[in-house]
C-alpha positions in Angstrom: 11.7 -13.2 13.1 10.7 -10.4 15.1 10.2 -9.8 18.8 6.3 -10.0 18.3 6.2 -13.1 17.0 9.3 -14.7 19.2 6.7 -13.6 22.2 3.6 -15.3 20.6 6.1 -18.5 20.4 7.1 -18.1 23.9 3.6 -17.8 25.0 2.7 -20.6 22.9 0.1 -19.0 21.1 -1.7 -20.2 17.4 -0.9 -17.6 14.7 0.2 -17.2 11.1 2.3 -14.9 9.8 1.4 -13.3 6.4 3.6 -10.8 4.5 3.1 -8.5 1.8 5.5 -6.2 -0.4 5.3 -2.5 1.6 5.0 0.1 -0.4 7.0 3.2 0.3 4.8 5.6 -0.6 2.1 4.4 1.6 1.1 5.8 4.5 -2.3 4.2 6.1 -0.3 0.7 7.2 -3.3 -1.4 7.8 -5.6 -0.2 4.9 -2.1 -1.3 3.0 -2.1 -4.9 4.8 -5.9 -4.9 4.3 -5.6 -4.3 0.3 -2.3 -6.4 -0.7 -3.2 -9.5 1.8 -7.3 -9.0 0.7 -8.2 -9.1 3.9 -11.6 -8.3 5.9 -10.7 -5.3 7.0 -12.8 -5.1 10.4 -10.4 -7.9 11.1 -7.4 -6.0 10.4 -6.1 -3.6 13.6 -3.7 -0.7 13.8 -1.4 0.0 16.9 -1.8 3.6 18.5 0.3 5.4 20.9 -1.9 7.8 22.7 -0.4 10.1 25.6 -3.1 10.5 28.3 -2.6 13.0 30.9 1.1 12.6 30.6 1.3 8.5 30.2 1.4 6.6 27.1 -0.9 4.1 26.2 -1.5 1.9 23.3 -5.0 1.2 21.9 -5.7 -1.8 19.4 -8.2 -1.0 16.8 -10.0 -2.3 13.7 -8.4 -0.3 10.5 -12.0 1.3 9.8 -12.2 2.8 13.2 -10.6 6.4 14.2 -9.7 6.6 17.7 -12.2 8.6 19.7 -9.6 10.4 22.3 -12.1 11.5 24.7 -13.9 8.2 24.9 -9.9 6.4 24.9 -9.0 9.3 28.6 -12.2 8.0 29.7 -11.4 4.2 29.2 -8.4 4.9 30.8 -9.5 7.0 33.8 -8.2 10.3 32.6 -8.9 13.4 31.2 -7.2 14.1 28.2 -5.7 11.7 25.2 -3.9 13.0 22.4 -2.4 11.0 20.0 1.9 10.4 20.5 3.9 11.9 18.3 6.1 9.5 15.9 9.4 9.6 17.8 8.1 9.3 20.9 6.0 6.0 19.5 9.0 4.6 17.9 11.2 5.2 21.2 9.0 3.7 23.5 7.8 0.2 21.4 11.5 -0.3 19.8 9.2 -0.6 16.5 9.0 1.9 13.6 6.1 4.0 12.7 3.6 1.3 10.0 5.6 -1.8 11.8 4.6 -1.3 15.4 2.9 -4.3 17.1 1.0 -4.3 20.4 3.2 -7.2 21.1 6.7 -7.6 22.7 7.2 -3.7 22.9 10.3 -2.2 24.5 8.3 -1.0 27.7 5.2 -2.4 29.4 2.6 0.0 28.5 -1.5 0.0 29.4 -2.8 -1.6 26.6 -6.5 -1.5 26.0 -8.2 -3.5 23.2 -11.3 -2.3 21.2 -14.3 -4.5 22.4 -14.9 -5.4 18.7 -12.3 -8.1 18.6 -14.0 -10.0 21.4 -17.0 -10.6 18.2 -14.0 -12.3 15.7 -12.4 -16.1 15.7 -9.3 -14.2 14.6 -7.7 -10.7 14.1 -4.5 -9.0 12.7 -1.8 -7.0 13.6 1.4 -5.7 13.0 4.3 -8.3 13.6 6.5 -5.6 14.4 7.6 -4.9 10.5 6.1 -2.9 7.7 4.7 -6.3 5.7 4.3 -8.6 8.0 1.3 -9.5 10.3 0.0 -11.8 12.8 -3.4 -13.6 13.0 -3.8 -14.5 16.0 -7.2 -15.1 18.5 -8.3 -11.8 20.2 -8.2 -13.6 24.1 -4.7 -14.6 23.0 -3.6 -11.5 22.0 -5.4 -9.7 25.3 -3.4 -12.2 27.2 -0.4 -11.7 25.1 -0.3 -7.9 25.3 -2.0 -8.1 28.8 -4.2 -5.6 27.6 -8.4 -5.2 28.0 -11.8 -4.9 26.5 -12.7 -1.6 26.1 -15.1 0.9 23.9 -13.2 3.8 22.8 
C-alpha cells in the first residue's frame, strides 16, 4: 500500500488499483502502463515536476501530451518553466522517478491538472510505484491533489 492510495482511502475516494510487471529497461512510465495494462491511453497521465521561476510545480497530463513549458509559466503566473531535474523530483514527492503520483507527495506543491481530464468518467495515474496505478475520477483527483483545470 502506498501513500497515494492510503490518501485516496482517507479521502474516501472510488478507485482501482491495477498493476503490471515494470520493465527495467523502460523508460517512458506511462506509455509502459498504457501497453501492459491495454489501456486508452488519453486516459493514462504522467506526473511532471516543473520548476517555474524558482518554485516547483507538478502538472498532470495525458501520456500523448508533451508539456508546453511556456503555456505551463503562463498557467501558473510566471515566466519561465523548465522541467526538474530527477533528484530534485524524487526529493521533493518522496516517490522515485516512473512511480511518482500527484497524490500524497512529501510537500504540498501547486498542482495544476490538464483540462482534458475534466472530458473522461475516469483517468490513471501513478500510485506512487513503478507498476501500479490508480483509476480514479478527474474531480476526485483535483480535489484529492487540490490541484486545477488548466491548458498547458
Amino acid at each position: 500500500m502506498t501513500p497515494a492510495i492510503r490518501l485516496l482511502e482517507k479521502y474516501q475516494i472510488p478507485f482501482e488499483v491495477l498493476q503490471f510487471k515494470h520493465l527495467k529497461t523502460s523508460v517512458n512510465f506511462a506509455e509502459e502502463a498504457v501497453e501492459q495494462l491495454g489501456l486508452n491511453p488519453e486516459e493514462v497521465f504522467k506526473t511532471l515536476l516543473i520548476n517555474v521561476d524558482g518554485d516547483l510545480h507538478v502538472a498532470i497530463l495525458p501520456s500523448t501530451h508533451r508539456v508546453d513549458l511556456k503555456a505551463y509559466a503562463k498557467a501558473c503566473k510566471g515566466k519561465k518553466a523548465e522541467l526538474a531535474d530527477v533528484q530534485q523530483a524524487q526529493r521533493s514527492t518522496g516517490y522515485v522517478v516512473g512511480g511518482i503520483s500527484p497524490l500524497a507527495q512529501k510537500k504540498q506543491l501547486k498542482t495544476l491538472l490538464h483540462y482534458s481530464a475534466e472530458y473522461h468518467a475516469h483517468i490513471y495515474v501513478s500510485a506512487g510505484r513503478r507498476g501500479v496505478e490508480v483509476k480514479v475520477p478527474p474531480l476526485d483527483l483535483l480535489r484529492a491533489c487540490r490541484a486545477e483545470f488548466a491548458h498547458f
